[in-house]
ZAGUKOL-833317 format. One line per field, with one value per atom (N, C-alpha, C): atom name; residue number from 1; x, y, z. Coordinates in Angstrom, 3 decimals, decimal comma. Layout:
# ZAGUKOL-833317
atom CA / ...
seq NUM / ...
X X / ...
Y Y / ...
Z Z / ...
This chain:
# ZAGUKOL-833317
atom N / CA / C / N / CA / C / N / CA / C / N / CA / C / N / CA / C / N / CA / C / N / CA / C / N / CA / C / N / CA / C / N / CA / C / N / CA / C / N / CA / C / N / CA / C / N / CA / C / N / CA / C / N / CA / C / N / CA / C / N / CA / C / N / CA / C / N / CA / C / N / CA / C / N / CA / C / N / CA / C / N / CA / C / N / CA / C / N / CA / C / N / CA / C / N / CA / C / N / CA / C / N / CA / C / N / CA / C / N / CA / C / N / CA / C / N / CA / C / N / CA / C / N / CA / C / N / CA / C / N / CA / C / N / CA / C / N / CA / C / N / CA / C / N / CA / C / N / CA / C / N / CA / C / N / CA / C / N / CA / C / N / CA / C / N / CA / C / N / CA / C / N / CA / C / N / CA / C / N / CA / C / N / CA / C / N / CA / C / N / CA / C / N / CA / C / N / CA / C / N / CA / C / N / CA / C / N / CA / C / N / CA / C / N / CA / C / N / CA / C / N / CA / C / N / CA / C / N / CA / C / N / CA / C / N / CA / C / N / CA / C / N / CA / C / N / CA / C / N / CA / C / N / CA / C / N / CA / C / N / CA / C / N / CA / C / N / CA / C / N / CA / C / N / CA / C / N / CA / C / N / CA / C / N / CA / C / N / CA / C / N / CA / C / N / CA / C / N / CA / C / N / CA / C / N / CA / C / N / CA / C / N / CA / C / N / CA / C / N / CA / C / N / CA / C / N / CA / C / N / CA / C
seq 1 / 1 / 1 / 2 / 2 / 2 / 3 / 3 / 3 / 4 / 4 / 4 / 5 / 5 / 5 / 6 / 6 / 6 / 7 / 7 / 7 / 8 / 8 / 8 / 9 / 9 / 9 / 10 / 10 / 10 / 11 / 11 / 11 / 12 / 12 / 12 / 13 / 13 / 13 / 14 / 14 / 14 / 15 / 15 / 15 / 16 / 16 / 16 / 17 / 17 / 17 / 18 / 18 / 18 / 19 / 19 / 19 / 20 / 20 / 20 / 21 / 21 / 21 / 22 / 22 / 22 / 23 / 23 / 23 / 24 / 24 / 24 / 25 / 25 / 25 / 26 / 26 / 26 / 27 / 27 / 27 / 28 / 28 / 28 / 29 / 29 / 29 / 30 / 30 / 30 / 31 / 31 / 31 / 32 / 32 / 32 / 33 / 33 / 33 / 34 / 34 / 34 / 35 / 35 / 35 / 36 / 36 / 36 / 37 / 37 / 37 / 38 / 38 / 38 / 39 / 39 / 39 / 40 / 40 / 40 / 41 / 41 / 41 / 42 / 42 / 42 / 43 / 43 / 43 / 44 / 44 / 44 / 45 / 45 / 45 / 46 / 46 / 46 / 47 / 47 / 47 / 48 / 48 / 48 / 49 / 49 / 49 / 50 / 50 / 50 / 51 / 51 / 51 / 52 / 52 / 52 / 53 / 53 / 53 / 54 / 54 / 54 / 55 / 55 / 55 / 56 / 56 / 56 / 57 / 57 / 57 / 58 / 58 / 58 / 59 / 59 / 59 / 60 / 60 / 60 / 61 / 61 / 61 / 62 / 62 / 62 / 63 / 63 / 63 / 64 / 64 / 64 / 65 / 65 / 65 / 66 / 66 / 66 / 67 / 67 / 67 / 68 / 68 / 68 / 69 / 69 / 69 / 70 / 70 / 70 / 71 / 71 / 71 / 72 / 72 / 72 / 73 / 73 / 73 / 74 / 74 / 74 / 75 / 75 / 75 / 76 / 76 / 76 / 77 / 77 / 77 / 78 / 78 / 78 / 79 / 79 / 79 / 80 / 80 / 80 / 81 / 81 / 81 / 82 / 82 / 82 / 83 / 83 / 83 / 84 / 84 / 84 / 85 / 85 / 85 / 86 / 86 / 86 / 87 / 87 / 87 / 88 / 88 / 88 / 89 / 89 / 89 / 90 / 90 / 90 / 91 / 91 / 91 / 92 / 92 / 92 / 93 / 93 / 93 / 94 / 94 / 94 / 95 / 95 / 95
X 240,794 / 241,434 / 242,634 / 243,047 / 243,936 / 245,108 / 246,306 / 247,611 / 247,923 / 248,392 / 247,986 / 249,445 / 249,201 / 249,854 / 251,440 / 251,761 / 252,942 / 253,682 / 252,816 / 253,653 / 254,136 / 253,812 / 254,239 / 255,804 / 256,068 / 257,804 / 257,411 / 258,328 / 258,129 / 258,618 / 257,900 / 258,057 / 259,303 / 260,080 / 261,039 / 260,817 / 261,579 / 261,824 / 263,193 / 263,806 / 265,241 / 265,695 / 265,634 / 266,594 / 265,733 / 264,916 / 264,108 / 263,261 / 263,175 / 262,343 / 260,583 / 259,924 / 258,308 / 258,075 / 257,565 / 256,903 / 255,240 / 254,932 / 253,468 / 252,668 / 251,307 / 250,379 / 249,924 / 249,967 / 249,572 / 247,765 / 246,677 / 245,617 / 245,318 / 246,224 / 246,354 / 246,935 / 248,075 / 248,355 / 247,599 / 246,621 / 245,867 / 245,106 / 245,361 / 244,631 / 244,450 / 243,772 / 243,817 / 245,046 / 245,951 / 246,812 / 247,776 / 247,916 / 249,416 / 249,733 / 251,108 / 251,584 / 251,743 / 251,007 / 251,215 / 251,260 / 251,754 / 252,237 / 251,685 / 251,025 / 250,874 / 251,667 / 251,453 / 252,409 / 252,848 / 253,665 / 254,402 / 253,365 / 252,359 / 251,164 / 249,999 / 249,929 / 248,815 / 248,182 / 247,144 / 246,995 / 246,453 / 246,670 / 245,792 / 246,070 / 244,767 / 244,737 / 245,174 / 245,198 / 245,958 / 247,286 / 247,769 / 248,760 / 249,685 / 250,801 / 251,191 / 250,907 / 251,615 / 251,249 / 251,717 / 251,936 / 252,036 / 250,849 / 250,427 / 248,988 / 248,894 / 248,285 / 247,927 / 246,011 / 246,388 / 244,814 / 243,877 / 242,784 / 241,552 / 240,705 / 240,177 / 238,736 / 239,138 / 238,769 / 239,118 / 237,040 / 237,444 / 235,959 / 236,550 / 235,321 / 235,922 / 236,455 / 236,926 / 237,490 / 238,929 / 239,894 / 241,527 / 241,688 / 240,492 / 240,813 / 239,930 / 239,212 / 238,701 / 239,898 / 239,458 / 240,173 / 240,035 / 238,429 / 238,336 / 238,157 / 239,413 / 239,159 / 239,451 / 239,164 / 239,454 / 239,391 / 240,447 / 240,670 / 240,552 / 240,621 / 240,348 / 241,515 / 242,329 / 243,368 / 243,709 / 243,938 / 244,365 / 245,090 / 245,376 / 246,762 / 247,264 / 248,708 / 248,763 / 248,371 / 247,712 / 246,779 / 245,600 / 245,064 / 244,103 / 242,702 / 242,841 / 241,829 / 242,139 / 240,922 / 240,537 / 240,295 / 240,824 / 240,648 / 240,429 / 239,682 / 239,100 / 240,692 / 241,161 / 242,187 / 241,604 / 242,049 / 242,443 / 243,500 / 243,686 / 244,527 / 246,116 / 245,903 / 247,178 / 247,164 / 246,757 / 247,275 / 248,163 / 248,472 / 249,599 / 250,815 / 251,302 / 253,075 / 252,859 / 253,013 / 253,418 / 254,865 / 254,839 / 255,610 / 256,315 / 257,573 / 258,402 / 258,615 / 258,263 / 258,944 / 258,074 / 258,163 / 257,058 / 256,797 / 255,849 / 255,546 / 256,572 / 257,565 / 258,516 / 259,585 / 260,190 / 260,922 / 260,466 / 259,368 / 258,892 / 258,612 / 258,678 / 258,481 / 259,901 / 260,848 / 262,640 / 262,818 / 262,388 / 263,116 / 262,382 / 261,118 / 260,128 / 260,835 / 261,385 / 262,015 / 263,252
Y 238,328 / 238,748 / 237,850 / 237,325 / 236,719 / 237,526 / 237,030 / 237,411 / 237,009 / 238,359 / 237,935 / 236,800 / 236,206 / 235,165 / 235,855 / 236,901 / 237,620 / 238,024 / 237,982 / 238,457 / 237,444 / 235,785 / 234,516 / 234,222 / 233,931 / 232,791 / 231,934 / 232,184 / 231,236 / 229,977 / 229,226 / 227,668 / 227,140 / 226,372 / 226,180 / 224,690 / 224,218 / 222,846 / 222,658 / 221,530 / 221,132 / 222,485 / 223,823 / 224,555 / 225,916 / 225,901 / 226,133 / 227,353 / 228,669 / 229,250 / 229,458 / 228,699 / 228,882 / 230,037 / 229,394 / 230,606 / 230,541 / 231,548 / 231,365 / 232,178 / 231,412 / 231,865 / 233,026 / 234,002 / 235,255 / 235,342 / 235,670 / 235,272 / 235,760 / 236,972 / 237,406 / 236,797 / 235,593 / 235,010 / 233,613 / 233,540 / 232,372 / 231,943 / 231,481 / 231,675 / 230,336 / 230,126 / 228,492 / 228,277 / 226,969 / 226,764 / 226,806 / 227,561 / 227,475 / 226,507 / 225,981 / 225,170 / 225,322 / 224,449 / 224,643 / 223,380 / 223,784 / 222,605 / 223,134 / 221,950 / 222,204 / 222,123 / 223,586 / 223,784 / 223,239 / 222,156 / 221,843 / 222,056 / 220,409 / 220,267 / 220,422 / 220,926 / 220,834 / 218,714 / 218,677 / 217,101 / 216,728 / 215,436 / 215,203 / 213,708 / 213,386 / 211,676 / 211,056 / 211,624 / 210,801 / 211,243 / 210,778 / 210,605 / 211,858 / 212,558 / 213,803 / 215,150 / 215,616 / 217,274 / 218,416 / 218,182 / 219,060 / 218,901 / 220,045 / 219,915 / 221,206 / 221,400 / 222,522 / 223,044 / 224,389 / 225,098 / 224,834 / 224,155 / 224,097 / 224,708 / 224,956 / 226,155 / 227,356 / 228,394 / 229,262 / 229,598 / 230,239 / 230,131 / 231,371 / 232,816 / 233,970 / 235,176 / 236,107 / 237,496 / 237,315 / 237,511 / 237,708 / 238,486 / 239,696 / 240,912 / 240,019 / 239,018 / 238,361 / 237,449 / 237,746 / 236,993 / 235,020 / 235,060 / 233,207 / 232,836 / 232,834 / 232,733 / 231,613 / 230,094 / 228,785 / 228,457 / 227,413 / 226,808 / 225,167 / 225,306 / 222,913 / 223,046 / 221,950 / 221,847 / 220,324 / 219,919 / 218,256 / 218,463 / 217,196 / 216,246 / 214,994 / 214,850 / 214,210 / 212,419 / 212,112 / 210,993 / 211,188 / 212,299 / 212,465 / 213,370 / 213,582 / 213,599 / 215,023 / 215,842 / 217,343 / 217,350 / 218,455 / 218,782 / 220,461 / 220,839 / 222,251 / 222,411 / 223,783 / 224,146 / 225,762 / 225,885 / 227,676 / 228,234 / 229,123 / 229,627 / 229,677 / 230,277 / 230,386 / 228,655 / 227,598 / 226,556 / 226,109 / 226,980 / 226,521 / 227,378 / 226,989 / 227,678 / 227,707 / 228,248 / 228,724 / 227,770 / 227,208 / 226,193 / 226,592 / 226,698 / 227,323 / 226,079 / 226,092 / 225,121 / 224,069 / 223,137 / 221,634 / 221,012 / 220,709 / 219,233 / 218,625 / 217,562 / 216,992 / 218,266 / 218,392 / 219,877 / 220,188 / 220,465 / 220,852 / 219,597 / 218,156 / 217,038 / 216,609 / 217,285 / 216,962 / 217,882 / 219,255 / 220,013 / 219,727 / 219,232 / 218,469 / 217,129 / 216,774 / 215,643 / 215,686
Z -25,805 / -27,038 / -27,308 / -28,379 / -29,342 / -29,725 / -28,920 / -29,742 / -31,043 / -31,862 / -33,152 / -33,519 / -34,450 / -35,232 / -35,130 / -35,638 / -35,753 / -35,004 / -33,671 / -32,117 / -31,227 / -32,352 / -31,505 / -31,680 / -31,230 / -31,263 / -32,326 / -33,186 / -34,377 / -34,221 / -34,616 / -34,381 / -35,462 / -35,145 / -36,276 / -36,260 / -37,058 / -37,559 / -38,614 / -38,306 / -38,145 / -38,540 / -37,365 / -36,933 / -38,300 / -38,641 / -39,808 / -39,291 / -39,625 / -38,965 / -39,661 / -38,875 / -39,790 / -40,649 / -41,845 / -42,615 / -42,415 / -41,277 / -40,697 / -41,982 / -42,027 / -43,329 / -43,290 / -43,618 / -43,625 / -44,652 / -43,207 / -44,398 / -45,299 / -46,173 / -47,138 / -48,384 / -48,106 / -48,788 / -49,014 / -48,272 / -48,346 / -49,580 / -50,925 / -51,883 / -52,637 / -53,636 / -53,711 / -54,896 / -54,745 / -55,388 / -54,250 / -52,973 / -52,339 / -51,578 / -51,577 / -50,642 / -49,372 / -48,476 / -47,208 / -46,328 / -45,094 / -44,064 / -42,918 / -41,959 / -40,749 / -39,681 / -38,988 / -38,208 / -36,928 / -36,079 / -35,182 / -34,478 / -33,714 / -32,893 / -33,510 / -34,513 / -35,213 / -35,551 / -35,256 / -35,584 / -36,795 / -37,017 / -38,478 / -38,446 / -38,973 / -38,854 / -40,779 / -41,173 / -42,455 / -42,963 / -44,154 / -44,080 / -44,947 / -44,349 / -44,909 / -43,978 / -44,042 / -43,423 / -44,279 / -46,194 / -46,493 / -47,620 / -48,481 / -48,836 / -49,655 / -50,559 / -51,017 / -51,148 / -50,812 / -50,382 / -51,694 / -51,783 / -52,728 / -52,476 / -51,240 / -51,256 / -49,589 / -50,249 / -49,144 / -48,235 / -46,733 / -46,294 / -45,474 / -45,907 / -45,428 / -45,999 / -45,755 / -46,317 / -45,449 / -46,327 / -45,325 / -44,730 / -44,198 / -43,173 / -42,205 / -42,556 / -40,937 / -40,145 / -38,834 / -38,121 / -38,026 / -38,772 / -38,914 / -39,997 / -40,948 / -42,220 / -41,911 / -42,892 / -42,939 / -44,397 / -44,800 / -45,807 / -45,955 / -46,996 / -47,026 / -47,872 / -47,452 / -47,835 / -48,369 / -49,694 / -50,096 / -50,250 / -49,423 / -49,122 / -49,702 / -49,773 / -50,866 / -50,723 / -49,786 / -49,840 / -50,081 / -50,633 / -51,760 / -50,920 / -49,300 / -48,496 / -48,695 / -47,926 / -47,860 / -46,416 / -45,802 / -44,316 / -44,193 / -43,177 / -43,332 / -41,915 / -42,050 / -41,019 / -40,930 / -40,159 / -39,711 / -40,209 / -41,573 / -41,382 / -40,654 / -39,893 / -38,453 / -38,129 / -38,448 / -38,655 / -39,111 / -40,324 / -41,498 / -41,721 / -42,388 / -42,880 / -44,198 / -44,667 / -46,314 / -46,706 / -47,603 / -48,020 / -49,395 / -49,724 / -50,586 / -51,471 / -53,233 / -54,026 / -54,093 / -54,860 / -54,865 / -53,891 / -53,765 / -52,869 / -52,507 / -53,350 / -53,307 / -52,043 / -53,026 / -51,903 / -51,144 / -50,252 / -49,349 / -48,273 / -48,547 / -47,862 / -47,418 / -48,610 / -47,888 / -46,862 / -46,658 / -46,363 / -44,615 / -44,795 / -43,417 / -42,594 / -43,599 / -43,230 / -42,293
C-alpha cells in the first residue's frame, strides 16, 4: 500500500513550500511543474495539462502535459505541483 500524496513532507524549493496536485484539480488548462527528482529529457519543467487519462477518485490517474518547447509527456499526477499565475511567473518563481 501507498502513502498517500498528503501524508508526505512537502518538497520545497528556494525555501517554497510545494503545491502538490490534488487529482481533483487535475483538469486541462492548469499550470503545472514537476516536482523536485522528477526527470525529463527536454527542455522546461513547467507545462500546462492537455489531456487527462482516468477518473480523479482513481489512484492512477495520468495526464500529458506541453511544455513550453512544444513536446507532450504523459506524468502521474502526484508527479506535479500546481503552479500559481503564468508561465512566465511561474518559471521566476522556479528559478
Amino acid at each position: 500500500m501507498f502513502t498517500p500524496v498528503s501524508w508526505l513532507w512537502p518538497q520545497a524549493q528556494n525555501d517554497k513550500e510545494a503545491n502538490f496536485l490534488n487529482s481533483h484539480e487535475a483538469r486541462v488548462g492548469t499550470l503545472v511543474g514537476l516536482l523536485d527528482g522528477v526527470k525529463r529529457t527536454g527542455k522546461g519543467r513547467i507545462g500546462t495539462i492537455v489531456r487527462i487519462y482516468g477518473h480523479p477518485d482513481d489512484s492512477d490517474l495520468a495526464v500529458e502535459v506541453r511544455f513550453e518547447d512544444g513536446s507532450v509527456e504523459l506524468y502521474w499526477y502526484d508527479e506535479l505541483r500546481r503552479m500559481e499565475g503564468s508561465v512566465q511567473e511561474a518559471k521566476a518563481l522556479a528559478s
